[in-house]
py3Dmol code that shows the C-alpha trace and the ligand (Angstrom):
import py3Dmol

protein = """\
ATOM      1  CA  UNK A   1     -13.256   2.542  -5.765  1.00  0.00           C
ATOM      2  CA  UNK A   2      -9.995   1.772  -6.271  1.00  0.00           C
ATOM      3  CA  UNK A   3      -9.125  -1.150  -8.171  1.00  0.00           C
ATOM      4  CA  UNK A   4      -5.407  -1.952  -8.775  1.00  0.00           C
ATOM      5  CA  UNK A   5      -4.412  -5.309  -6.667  1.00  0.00           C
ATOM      6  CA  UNK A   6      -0.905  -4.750  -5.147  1.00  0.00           C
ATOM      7  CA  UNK A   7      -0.455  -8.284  -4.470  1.00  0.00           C
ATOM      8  CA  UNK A   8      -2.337 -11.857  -6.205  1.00  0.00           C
ATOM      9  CA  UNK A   9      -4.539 -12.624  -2.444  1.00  0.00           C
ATOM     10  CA  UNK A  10      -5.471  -9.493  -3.013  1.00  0.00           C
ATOM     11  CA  UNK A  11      -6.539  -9.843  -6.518  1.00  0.00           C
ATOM     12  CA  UNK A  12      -7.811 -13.654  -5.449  1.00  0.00           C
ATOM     13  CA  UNK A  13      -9.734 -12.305  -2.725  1.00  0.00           C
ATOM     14  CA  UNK A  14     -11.584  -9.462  -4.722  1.00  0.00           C
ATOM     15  CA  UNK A  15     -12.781 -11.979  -7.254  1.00  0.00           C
ATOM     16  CA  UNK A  16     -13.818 -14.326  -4.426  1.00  0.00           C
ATOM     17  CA  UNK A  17     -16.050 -11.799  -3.583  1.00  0.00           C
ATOM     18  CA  UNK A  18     -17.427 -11.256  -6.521  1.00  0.00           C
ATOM     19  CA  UNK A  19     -18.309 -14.666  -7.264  1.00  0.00           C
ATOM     20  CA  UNK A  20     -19.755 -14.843  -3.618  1.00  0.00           C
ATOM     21  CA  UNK A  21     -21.894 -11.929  -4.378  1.00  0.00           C
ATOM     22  CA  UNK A  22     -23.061 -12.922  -8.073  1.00  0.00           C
ATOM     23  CA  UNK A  23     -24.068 -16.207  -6.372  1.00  0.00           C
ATOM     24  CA  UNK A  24     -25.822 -14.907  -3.300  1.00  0.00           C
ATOM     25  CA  UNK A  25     -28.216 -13.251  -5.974  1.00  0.00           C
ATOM     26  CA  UNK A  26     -28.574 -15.963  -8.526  1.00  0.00           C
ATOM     27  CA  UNK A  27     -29.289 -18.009  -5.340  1.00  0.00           C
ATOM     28  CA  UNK A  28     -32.146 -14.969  -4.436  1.00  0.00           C
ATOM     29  CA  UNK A  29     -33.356 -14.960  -8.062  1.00  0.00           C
ATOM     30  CA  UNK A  30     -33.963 -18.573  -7.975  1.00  0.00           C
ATOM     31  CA  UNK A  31     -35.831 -18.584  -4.647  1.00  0.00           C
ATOM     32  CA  UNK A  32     -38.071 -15.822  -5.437  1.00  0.00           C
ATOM     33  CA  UNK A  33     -38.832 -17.946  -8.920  1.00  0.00           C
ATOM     34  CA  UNK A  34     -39.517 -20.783  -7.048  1.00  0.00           C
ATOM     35  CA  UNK A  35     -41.975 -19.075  -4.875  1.00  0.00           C
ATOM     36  CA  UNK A  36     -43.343 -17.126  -7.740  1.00  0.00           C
ATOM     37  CA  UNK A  37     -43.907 -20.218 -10.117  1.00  0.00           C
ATOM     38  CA  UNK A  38     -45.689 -21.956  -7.010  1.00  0.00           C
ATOM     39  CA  UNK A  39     -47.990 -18.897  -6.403  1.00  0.00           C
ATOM     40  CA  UNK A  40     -48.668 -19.056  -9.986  1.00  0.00           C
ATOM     41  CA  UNK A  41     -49.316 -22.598 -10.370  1.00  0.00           C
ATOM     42  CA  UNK A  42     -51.755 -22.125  -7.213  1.00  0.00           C
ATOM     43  CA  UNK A  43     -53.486 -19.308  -9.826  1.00  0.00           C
ATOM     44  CA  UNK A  44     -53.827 -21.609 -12.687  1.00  0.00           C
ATOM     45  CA  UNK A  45     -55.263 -24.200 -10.292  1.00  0.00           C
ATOM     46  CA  UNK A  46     -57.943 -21.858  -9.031  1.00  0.00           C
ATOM     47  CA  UNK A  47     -58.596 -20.603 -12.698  1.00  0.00           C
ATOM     48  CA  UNK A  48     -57.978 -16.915 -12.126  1.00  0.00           C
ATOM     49  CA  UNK A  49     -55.196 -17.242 -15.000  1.00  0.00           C
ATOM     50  CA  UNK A  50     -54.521 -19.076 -17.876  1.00  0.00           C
ATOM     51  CA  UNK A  51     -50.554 -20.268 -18.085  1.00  0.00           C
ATOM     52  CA  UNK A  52     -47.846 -20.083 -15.463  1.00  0.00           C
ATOM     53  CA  UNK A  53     -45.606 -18.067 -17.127  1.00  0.00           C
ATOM     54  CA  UNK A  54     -46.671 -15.325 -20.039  1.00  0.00           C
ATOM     55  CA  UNK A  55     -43.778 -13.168 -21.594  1.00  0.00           C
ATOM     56  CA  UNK A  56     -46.323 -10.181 -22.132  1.00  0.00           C
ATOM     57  CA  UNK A  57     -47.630 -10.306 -18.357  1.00  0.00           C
ATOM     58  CA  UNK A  58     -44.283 -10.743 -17.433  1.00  0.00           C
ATOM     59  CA  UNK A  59     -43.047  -7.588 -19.817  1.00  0.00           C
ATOM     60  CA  UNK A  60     -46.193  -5.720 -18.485  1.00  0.00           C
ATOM     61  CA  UNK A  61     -45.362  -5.817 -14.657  1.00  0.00           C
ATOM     62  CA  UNK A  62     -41.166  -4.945 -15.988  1.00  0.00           C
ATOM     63  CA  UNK A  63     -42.400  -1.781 -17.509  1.00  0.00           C
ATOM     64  CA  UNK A  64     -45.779  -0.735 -15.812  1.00  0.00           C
ATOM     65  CA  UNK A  65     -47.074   0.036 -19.479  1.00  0.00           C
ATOM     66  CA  UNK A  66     -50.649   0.952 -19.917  1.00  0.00           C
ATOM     67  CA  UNK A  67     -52.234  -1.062 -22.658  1.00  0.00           C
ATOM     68  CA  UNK A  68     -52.931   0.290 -26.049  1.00  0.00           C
ATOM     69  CA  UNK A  69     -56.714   0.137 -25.398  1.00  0.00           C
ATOM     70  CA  UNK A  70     -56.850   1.691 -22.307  1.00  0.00           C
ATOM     71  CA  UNK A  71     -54.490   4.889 -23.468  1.00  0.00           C
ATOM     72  CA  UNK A  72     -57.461   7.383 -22.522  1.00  0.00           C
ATOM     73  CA  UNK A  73     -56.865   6.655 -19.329  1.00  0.00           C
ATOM     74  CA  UNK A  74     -53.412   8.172 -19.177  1.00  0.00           C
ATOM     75  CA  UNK A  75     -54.156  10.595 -22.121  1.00  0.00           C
ATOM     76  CA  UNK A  76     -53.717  14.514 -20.822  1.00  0.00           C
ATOM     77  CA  UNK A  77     -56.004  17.073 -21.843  1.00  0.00           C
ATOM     78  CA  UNK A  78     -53.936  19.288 -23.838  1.00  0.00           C
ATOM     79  CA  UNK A  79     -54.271  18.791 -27.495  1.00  0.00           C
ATOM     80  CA  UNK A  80     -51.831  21.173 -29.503  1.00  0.00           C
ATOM     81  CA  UNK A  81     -53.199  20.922 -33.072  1.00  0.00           C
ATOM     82  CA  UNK A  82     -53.701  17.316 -33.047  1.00  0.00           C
ATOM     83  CA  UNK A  83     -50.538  16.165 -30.784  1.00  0.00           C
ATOM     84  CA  UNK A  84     -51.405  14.658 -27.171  1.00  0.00           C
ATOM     85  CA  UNK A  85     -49.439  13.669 -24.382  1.00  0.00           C
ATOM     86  CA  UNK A  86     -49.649  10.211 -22.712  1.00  0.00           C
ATOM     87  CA  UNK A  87     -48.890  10.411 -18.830  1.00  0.00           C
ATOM     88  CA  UNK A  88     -47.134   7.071 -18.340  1.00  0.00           C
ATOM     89  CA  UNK A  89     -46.126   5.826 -15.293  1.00  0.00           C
ATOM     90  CA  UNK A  90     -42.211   5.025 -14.838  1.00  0.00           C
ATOM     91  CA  UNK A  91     -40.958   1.538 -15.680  1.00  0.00           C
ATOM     92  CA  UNK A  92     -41.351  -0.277 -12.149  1.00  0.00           C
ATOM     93  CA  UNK A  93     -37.762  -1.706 -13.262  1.00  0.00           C
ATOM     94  CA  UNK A  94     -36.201   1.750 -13.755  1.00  0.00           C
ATOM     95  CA  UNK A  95     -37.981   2.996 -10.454  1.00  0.00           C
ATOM     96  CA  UNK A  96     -36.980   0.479  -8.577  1.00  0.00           C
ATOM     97  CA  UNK A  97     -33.488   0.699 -10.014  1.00  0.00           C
ATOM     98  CA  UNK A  98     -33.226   4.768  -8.663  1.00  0.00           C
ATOM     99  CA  UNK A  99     -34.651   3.569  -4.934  1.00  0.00           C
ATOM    100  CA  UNK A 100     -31.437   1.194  -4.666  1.00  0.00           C
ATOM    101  CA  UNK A 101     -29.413   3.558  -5.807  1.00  0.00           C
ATOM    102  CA  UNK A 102     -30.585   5.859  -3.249  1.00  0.00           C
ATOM    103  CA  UNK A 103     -29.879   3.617  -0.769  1.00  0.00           C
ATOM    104  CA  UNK A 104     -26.491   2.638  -2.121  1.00  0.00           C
ATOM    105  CA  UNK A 105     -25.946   6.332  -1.661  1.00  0.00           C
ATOM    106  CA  UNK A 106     -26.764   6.369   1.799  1.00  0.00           C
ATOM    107  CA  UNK A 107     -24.504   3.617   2.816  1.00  0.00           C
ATOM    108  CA  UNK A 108     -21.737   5.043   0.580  1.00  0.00           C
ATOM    109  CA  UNK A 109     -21.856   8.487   2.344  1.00  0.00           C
ATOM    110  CA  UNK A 110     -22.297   6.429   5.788  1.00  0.00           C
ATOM    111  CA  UNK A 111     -18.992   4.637   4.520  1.00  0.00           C
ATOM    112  CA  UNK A 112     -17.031   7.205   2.969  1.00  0.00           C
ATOM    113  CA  UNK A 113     -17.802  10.353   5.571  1.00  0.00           C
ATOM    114  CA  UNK A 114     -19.273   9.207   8.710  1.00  0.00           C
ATOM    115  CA  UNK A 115     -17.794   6.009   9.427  1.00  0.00           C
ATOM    116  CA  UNK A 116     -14.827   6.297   7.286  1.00  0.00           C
ATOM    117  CA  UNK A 117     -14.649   2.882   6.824  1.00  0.00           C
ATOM    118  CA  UNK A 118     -12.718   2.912   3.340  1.00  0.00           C
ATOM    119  CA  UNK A 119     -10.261   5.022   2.569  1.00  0.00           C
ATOM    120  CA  UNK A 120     -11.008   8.720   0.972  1.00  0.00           C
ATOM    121  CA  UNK A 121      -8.865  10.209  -1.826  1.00  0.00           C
ATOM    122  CA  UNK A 122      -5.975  11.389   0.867  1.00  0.00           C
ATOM    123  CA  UNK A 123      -5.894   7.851   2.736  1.00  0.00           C
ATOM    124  CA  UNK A 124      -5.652   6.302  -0.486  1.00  0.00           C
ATOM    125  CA  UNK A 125      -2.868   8.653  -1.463  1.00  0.00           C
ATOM    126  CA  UNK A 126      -1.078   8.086   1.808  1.00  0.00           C
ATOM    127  CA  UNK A 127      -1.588   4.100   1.315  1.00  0.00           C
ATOM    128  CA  UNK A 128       0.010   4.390  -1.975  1.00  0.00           C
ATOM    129  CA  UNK A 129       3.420   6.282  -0.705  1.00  0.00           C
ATOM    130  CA  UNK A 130       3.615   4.063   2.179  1.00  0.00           C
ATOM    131  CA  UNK A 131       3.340   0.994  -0.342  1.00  0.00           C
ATOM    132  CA  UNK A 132       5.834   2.839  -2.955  1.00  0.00           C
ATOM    133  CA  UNK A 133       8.624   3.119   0.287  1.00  0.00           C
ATOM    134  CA  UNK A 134       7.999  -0.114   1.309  1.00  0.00           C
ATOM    135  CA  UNK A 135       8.884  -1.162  -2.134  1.00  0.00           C
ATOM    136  CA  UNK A 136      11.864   0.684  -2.687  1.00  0.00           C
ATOM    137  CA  UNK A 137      13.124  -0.440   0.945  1.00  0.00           C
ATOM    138  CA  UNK A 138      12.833  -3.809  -0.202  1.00  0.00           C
ATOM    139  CA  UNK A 139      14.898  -3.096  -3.063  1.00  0.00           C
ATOM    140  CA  UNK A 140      17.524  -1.842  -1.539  1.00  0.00           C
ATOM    141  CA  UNK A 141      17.427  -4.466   1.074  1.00  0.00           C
ATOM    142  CA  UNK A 142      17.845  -7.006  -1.543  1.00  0.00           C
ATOM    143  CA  UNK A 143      20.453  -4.767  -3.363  1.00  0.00           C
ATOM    144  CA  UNK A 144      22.627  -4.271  -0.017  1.00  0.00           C
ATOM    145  CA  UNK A 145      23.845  -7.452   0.405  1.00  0.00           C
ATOM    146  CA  UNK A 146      26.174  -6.893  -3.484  1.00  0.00           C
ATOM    147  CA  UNK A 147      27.979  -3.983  -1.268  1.00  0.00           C
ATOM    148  CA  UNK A 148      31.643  -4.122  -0.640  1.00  0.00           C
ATOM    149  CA  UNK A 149      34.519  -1.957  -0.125  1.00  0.00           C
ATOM    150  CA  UNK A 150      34.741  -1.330  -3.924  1.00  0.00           C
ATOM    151  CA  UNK A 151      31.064  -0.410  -3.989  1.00  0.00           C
ATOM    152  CA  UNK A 152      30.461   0.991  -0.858  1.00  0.00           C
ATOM    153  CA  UNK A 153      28.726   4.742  -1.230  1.00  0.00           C
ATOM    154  CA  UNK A 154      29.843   7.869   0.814  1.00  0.00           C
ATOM    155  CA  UNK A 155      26.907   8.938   2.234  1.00  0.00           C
ATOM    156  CA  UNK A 156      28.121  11.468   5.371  1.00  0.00           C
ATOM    157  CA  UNK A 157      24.831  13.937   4.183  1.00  0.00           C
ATOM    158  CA  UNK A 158      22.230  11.812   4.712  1.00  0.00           C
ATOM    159  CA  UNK A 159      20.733  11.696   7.551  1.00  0.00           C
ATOM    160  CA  UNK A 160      18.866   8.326   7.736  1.00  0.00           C
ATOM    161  CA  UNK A 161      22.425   6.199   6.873  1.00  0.00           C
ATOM    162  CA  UNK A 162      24.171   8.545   9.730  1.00  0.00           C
ATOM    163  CA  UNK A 163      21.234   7.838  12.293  1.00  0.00           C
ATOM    164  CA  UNK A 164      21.404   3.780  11.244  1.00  0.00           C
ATOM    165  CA  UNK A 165      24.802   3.508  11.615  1.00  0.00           C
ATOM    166  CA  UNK A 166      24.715   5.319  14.884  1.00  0.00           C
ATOM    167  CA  UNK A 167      22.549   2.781  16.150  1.00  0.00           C
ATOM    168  CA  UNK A 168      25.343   0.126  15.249  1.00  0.00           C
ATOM    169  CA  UNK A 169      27.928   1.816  16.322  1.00  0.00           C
ATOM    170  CA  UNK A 170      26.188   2.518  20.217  1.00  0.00           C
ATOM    171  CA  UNK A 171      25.168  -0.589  20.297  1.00  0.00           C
ATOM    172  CA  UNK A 172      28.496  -2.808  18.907  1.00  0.00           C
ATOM    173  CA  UNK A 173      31.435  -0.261  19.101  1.00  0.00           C
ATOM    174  CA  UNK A 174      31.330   2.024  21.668  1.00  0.00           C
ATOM    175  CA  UNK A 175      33.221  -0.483  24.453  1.00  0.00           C
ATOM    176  CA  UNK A 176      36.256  -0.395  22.535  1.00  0.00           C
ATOM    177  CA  UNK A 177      36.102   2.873  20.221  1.00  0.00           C
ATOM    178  CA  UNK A 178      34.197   5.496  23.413  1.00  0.00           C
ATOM    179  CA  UNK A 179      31.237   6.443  22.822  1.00  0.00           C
ATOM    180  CA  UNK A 180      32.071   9.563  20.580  1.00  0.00           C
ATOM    181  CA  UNK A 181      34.570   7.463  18.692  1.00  0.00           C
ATOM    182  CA  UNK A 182      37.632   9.419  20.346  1.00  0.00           C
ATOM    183  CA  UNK A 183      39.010   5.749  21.264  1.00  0.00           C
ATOM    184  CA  UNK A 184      39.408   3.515  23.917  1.00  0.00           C
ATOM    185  CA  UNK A 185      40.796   0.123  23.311  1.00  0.00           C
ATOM    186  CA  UNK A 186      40.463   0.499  20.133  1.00  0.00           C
ATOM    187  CA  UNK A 187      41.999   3.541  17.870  1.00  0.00           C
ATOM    188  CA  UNK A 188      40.349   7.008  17.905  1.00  0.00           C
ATOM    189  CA  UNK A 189      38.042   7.069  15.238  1.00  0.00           C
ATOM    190  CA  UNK A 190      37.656  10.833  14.906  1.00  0.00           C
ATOM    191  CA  UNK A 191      41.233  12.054  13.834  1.00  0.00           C
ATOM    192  CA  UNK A 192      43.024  11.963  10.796  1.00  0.00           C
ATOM    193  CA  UNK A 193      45.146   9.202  11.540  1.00  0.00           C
ATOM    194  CA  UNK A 194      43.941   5.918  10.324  1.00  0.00           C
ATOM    195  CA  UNK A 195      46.118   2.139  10.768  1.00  0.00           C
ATOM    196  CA  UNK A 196      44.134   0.739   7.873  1.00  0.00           C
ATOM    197  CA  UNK A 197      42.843   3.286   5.821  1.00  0.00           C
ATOM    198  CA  UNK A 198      40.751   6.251   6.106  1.00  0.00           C
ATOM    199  CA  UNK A 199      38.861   6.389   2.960  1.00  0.00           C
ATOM    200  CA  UNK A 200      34.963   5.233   2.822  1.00  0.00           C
ATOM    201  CA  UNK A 201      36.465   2.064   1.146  1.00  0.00           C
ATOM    202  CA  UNK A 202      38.830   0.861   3.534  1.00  0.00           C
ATOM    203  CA  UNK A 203      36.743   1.917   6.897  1.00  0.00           C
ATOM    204  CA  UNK A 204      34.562  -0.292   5.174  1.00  0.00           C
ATOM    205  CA  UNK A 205      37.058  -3.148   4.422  1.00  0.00           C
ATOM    206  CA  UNK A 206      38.607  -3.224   8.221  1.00  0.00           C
ATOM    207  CA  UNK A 207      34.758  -3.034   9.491  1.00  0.00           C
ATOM    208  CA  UNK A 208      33.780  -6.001   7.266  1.00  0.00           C
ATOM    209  CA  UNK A 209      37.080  -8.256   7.932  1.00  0.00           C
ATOM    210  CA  UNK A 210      38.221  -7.228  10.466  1.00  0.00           C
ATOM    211  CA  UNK A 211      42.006  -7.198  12.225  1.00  0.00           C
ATOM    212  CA  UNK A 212      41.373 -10.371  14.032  1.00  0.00           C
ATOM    213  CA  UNK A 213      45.179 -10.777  15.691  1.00  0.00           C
ATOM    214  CA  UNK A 214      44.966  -7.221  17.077  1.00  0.00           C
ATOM    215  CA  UNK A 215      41.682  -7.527  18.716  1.00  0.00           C
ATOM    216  CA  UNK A 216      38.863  -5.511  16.127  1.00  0.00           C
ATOM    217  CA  UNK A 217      36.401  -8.058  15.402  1.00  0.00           C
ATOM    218  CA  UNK A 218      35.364  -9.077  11.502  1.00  0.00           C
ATOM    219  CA  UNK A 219      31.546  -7.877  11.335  1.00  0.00           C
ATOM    220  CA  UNK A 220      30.637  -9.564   8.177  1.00  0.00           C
ATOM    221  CA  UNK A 221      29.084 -12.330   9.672  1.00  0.00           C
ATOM    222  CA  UNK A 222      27.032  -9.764  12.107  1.00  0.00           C
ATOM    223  CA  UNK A 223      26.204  -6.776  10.004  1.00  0.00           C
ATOM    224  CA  UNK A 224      24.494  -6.483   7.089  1.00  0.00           C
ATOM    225  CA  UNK A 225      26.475  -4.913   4.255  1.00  0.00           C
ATOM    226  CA  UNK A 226      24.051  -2.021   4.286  1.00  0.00           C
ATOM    227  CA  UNK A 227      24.611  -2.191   7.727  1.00  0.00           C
ATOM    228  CA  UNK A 228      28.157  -1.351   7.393  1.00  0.00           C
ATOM    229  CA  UNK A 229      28.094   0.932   4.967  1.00  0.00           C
ATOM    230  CA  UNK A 230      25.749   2.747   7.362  1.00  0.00           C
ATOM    231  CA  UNK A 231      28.252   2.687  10.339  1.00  0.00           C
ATOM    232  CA  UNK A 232      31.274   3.229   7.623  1.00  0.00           C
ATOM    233  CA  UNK A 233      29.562   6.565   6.942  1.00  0.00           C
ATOM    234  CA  UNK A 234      28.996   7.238  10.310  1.00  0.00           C
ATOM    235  CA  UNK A 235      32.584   6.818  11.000  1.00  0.00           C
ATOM    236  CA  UNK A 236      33.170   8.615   8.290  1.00  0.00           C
ATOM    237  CA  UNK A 237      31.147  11.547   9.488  1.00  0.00           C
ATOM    238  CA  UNK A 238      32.900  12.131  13.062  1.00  0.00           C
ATOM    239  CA  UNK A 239      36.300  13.314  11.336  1.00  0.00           C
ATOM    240  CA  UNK A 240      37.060  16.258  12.705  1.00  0.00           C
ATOM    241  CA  UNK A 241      34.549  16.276  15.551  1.00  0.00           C
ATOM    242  CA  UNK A 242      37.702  16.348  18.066  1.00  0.00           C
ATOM    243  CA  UNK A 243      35.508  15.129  21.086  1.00  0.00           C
ATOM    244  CA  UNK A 244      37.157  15.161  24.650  1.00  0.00           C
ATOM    245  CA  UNK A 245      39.608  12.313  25.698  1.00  0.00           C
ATOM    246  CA  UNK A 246      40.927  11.460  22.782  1.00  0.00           C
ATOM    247  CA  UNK A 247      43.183   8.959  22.220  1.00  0.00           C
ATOM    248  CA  UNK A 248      46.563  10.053  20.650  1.00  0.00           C
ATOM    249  CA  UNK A 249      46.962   9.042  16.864  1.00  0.00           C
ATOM    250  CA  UNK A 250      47.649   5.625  15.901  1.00  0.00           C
ATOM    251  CA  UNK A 251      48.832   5.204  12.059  1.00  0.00           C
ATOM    252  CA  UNK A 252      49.325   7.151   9.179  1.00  0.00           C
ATOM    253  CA  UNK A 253      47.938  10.692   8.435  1.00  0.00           C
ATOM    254  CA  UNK A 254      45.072  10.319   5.638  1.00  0.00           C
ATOM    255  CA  UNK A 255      42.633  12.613   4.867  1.00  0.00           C
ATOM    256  CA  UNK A 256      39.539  11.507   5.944  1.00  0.00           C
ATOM    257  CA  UNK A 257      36.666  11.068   3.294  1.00  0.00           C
ATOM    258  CA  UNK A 258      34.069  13.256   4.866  1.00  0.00           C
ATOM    259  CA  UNK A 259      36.924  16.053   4.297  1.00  0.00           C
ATOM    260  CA  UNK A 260      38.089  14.628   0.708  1.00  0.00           C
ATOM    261  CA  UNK A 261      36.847  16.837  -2.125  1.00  0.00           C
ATOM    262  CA  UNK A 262      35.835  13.863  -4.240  1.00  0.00           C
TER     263      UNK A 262
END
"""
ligand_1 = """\
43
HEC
C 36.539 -5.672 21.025
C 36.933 -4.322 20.722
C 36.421 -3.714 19.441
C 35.143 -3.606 19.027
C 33.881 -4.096 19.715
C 35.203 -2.889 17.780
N 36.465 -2.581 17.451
Fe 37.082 -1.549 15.835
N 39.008 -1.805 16.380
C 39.435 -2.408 17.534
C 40.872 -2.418 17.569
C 41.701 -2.991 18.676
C 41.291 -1.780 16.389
C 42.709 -1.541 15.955
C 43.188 -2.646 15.083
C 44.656 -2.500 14.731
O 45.406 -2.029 15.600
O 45.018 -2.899 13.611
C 40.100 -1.412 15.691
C 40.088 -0.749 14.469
C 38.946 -0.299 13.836
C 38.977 0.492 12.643
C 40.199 0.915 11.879
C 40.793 2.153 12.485
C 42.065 2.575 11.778
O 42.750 3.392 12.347
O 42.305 2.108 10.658
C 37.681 0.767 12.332
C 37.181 1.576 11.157
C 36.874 0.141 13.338
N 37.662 -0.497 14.240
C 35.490 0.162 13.340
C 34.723 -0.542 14.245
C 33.298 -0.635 14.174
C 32.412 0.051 13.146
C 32.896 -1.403 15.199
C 31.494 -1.825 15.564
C 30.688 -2.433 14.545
C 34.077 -1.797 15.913
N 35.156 -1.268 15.305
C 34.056 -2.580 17.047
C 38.642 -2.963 18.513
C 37.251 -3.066 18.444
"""
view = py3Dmol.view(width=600, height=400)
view.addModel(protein, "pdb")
view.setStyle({"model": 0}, {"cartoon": {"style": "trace"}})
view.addModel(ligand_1, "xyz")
view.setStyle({"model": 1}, {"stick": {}})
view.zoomTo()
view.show()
């Protein structure tokens, strides 16, 4: 069982439970008294016993023992010099305790390897990782919004930023910058020429501002900063890739980032 709450409902739920199960058999103990005591009270009526409740008939039914006067009974016949053997039945409590946990056992190998209703060692595992991502995307999530051009990270070698910003930039930047970057209205984005900059920093800067009077929109009210540090990088990544239809070089020569031995 595993028993580390990732989250308080969780927690509150699992003790909900419990309580709901510790009173389901209180509630069981107290009906089965009550019918008990009544069946006993019936007994006293009737004479066949003395008092409703007696600790030692009570203690005799818990543990099955045989009296001490009736010991032949259960007494084997081997005798070594003087030492006998009594052949005493087991506890009905302790017997009774090893049925349930047989069928415990059942249910837990119906559970476990049949139904595979919880999870086994490997789900668990899997369950854990999952969580642990989910965590750390969360972090950075919360993290990305103190990026800025100052902070922003070059990233051209990994492959989940490239493939994130790729998405942004086919699905915001392609009408003006082609589809490969080579340029359209907008400057060719795959040369070493750059208007405003070609480091990580400033690709990052013009993305998140903007050059309103000549027509490239500011993104910072549309993209995430993570966002555009993911398309920065992907921008940053097509240096070089010379694709066809080009447009001719706009600004200065810089070298590009993705080619900058930083
Ligand atoms: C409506 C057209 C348009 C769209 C859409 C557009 N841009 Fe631009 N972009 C331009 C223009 C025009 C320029 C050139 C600005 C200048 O001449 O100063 C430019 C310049 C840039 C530059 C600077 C290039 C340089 O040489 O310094 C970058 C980087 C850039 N855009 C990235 C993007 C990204 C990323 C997106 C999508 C999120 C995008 N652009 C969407 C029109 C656009």
């Amino acid at each position: 069982m595993n028993l580390s709450f990732k989250t308080g409902e969780e927690l509150i739920l699992f003790l909900v439970l419990v309580t709901l199960i510790i009173f389901a058999v209180v509630i069981l103990f107290v009906v089965f008294g009550i019918f008990h005591a009544l069946k006993q009270i019936d007994a006293v009526r009737s004479g066949k016993i003395n008092e409703v409740f007696s600790f030692d008939t009570w203690w005799k039914g818990l543990t099955g023992a045989v009296p001490l006067e009736k010991e032949e009974v259960i007494l084997l016949n081997h005798n070594y010099d003087g030492i006998r053997e009594l052949d005493n039945h087991l506890p009905p409590w302790w017997k009774y305790l090893f049925y349930a946990t047989i069928v415990f056992a059942i249910f837990y190998l119906l559970d476990y390897h049949v139904w595979y209703s919880s999870p086994n060692q490997e789900t668990e595992y899997l369950n854990e990782i999952s969580f642990a991502e989910k965590q750390i995307e969360e972090y950075q999530a919360k993290n990305a919004n103190s990026i800025d051009e100052n902070s922003v990270k070059l990233l051209v070698s990994d492959a989940k930023v490239l493939a994130k910003g790729k998405e942004i930039f086919t699905g915001k930047c392609v009408a003006c910058h082609g589809a490969a970057g080579e340029g359209g209205v907008g400057p060719n984005l795959t040369d070493e020429f750059w208007i405003h900059g070609g480091t990580i920093g400033s690709i990052f800067k013009t993305i998140k501002n903007g050059v309103p009077e000549k027509g490239m929109i500011a993104w910072k009210a549309t993209l995430k900063p993570n966002e555009m540090q993911d398309v920065s990088n992907y921008i940053a990544s097509l240096a070089g890739t010379n694709p066809p239809n080009g447009k001719a070089p706009q600004g200065v020569k810089v070298v590009a980032d993705s080619t900058a031995t930083k």
